[in-house]
C-alpha positions as CSV (number, residue, x, y, z in Angstrom):
1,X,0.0,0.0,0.0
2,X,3.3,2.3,0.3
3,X,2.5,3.1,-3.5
4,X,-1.0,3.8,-2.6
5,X,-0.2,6.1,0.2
6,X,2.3,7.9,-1.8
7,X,0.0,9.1,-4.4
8,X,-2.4,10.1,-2.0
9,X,0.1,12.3,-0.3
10,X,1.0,13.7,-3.8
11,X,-2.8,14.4,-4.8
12,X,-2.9,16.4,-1.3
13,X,0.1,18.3,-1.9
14,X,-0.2,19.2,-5.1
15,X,-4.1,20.2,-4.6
16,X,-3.7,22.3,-2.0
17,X,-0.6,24.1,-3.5
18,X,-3.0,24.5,-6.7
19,X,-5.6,26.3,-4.2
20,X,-3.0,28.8,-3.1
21,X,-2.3,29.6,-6.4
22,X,-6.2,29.5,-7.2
23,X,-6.6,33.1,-4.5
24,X,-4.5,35.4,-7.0
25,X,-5.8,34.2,-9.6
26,X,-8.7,36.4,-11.1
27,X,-12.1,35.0,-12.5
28,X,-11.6,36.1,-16.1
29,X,-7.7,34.4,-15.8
30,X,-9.5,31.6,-14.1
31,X,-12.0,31.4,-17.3
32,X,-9.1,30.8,-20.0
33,X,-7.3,28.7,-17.5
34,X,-10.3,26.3,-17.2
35,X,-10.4,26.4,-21.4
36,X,-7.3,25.7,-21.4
37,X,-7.5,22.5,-19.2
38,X,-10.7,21.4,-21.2
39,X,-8.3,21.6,-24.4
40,X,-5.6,19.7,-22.7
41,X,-8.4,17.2,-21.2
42,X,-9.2,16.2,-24.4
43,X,-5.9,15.6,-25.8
44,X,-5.4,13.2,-22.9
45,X,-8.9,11.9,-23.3
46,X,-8.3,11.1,-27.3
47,X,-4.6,9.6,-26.9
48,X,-6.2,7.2,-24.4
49,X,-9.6,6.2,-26.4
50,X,-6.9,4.8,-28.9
51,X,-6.2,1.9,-26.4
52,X,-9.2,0.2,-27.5
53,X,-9.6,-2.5,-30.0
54,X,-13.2,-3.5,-30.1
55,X,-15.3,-0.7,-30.9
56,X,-18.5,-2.9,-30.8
57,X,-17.2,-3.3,-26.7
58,X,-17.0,0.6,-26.4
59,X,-20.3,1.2,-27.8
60,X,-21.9,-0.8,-25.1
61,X,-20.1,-0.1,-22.7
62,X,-20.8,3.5,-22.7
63,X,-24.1,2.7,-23.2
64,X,-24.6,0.3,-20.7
65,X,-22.7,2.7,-18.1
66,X,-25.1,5.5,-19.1
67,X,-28.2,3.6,-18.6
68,X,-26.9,2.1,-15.4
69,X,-25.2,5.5,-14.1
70,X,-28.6,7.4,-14.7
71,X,-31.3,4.5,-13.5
72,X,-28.4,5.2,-10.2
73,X,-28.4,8.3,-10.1
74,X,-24.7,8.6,-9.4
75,X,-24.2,11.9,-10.3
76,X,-26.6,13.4,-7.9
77,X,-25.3,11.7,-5.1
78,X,-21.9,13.0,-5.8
79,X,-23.7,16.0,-5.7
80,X,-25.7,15.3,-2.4
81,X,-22.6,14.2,-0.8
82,X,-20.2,17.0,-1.6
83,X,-23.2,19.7,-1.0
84,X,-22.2,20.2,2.7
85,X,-18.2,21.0,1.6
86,X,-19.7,23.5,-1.5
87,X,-21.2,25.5,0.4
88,X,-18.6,25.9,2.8
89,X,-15.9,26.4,-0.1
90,X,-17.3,27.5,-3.2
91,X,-17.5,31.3,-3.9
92,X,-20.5,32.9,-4.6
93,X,-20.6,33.5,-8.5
94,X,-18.2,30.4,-9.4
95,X,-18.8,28.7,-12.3
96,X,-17.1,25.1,-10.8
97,X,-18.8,23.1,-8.4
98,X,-16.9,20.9,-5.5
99,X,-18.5,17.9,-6.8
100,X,-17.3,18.5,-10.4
101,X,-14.2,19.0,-9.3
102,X,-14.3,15.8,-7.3
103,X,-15.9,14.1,-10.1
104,X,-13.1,15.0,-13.0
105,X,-9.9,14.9,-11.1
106,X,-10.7,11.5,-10.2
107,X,-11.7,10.3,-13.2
108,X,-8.2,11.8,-14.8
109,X,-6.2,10.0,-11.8
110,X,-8.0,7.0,-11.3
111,X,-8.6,5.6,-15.2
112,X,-5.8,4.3,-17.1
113,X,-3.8,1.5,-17.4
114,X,-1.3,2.7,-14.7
115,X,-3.6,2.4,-12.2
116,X,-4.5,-0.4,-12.6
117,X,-1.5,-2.1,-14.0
118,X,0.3,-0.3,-11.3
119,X,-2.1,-1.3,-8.1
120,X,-2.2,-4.9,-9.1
121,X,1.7,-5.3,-9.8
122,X,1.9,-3.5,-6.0
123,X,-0.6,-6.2,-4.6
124,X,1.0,-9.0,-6.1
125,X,4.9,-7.9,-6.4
126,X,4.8,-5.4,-3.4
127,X,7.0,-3.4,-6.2
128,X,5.2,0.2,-5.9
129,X,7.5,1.7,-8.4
130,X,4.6,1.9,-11.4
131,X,2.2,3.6,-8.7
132,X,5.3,6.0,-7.7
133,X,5.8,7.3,-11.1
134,X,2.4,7.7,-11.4
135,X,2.1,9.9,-8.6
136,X,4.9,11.7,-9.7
137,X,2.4,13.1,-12.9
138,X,-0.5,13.1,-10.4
139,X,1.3,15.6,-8.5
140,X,2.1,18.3,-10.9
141,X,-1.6,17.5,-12.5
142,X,-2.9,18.4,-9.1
143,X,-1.7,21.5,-9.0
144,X,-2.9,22.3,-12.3
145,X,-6.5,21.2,-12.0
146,X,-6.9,22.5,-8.3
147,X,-5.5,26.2,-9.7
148,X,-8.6,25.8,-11.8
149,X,-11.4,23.2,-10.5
150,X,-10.8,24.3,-6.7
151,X,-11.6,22.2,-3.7
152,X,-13.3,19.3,-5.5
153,X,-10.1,18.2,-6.6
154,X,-7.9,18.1,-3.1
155,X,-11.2,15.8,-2.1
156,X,-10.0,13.8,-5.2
157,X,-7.6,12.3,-2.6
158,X,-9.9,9.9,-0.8
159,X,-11.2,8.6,-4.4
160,X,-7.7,7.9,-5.2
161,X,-7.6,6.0,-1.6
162,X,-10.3,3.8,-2.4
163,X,-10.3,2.8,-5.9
164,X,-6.2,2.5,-5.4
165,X,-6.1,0.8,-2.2
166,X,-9.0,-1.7,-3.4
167,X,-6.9,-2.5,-6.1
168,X,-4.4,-3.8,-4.2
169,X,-5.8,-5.3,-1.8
170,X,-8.4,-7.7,-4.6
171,X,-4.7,-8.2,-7.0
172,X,-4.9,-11.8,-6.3
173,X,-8.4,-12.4,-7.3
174,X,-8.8,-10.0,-10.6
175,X,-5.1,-10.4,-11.7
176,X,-6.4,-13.4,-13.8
177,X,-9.2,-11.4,-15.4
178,X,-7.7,-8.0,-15.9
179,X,-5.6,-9.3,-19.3
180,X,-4.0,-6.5,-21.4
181,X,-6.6,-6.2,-23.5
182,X,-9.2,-5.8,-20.9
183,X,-7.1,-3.2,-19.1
184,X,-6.8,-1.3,-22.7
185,X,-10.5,-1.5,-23.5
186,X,-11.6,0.2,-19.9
187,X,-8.7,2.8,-20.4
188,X,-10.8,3.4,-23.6
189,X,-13.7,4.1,-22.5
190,X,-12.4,6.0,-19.2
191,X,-10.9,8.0,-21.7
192,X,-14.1,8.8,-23.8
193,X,-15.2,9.9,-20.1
194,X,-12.4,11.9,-19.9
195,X,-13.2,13.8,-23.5
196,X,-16.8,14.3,-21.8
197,X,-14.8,16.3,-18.9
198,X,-13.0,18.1,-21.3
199,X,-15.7,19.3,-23.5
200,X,-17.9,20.2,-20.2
201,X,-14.7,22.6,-18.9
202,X,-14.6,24.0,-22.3
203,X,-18.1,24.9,-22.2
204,X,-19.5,23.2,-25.3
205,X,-21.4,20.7,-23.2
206,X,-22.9,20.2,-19.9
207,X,-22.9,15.9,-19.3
208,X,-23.6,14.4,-16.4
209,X,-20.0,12.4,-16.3
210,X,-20.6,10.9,-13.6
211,X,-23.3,9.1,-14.4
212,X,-21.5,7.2,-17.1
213,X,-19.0,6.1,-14.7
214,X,-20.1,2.3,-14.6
215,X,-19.4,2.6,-18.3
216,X,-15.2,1.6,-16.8
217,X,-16.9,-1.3,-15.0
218,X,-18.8,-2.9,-17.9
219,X,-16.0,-2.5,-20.4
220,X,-13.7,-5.2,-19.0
221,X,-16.4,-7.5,-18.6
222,X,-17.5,-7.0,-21.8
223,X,-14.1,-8.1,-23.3
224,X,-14.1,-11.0,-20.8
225,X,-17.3,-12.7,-21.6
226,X,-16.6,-12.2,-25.6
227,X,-13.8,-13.7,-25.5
228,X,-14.7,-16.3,-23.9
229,X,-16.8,-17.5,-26.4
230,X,-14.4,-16.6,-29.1
């Protein structure tokens, strides 16, 4: 878990140095700088959607997750649950929420194939060294999205926590299922999230993200039960 704890630590540090920044930072500055992010989202969110190889896979996957996500509800229990720290943090007249924030930096440190390639190698190996690097990026990331996206993302932290820590703790038991090709097909879709995200901070589009998150979840199994009819 040293790996686990290290990013953590990084997310925290980096976040809350982004938030220093944030205060001399004015709203119109603020403005570009969230374009700017949304541009460089989707640049990350289109390198990673080429990870996929089964486009039939993606297609339901999405759609499953969307269905799924919105039948849940998931985005407004994000919202519910990060209502109390909003009010408490979010300026009056600001465009970004806590719980989008919470909801897009975890998506952009919690979906890829380090993390989980990373978190499994650390539950099996007890070699952290993948989740390190990764930290490493997630650290100057922080600061970036937290100078922009505010509180939300230094909240990002426990997210990283959980879906990290559980990871490592279940390597033995979805090691055998998480083959390269299913890893590269839910890095695919996470990264179609991730273009969602960036579109949203660019303010061409207003999606619920959040809701699509079990969209991750079916993608893998998608790739596990085709193939093993194939």
């Amino acid at each position: 878990m040293s790996g686990v704890i290290v990013n953590v630590i990084t997310v925290i540090l980096g976040s809350c140095i982004g938030l220093l920044l944030k205060k001399g930072i004015s709203e119109k500055v603020s403005t570009a700088a969230i374009t700017g992010l949304g541009a460089c989202t989707l640049y990350i969110g289109i390198s990673g959607s080429l990870c996929g190889k089964n486009v039939l896979i993606v297609i339901a996957s999405v759609v499953l997750g969307a269905i799924s996500g919105t039948l849940l509800d998931i985005d407004g229990a994000i919202n519910k649950l990060a209502k109390s720290a909003e009010t408490k943090f979010r300026k009056e007249g600001q465009s970004i929420s806590v719980a989008e924030g919470l909801v897009n930096a975890t998506l952009l440190f919690c979906v890829g194939s380090m993390t989980v390639t990373g978190s499994i190698q650390a539950g099996l190996t007890g070699d952290s060294s993948l989740l390190i690097t990764k930290a490493t990026l997630d650290f100057v990331s922080s600061i970036m999205l937290a100078s922009s996206l505010g509180f939300g993302v230094l909240l990002s932290s426990v997210s990283v926590f959980v879906i990290q820590g559980g990871l490592v703790l279940l390597a033995g038991l979805i090691a055998p299922f998480m083959s390269t090709g299913a890893i590269d097909e839910m890095t695919c879709v996470g990264s179609i999230l991730i273009i969602m995200i960036g579109t949203n901070l660019m303010g061409i589009t207003k999606i619920k993200v959040a809701d699509f998150l079990p969209a991750i979840i079916f993608a893998p199994l998608l790739y596990i039960i085709i193939n093993l009819f194939i």
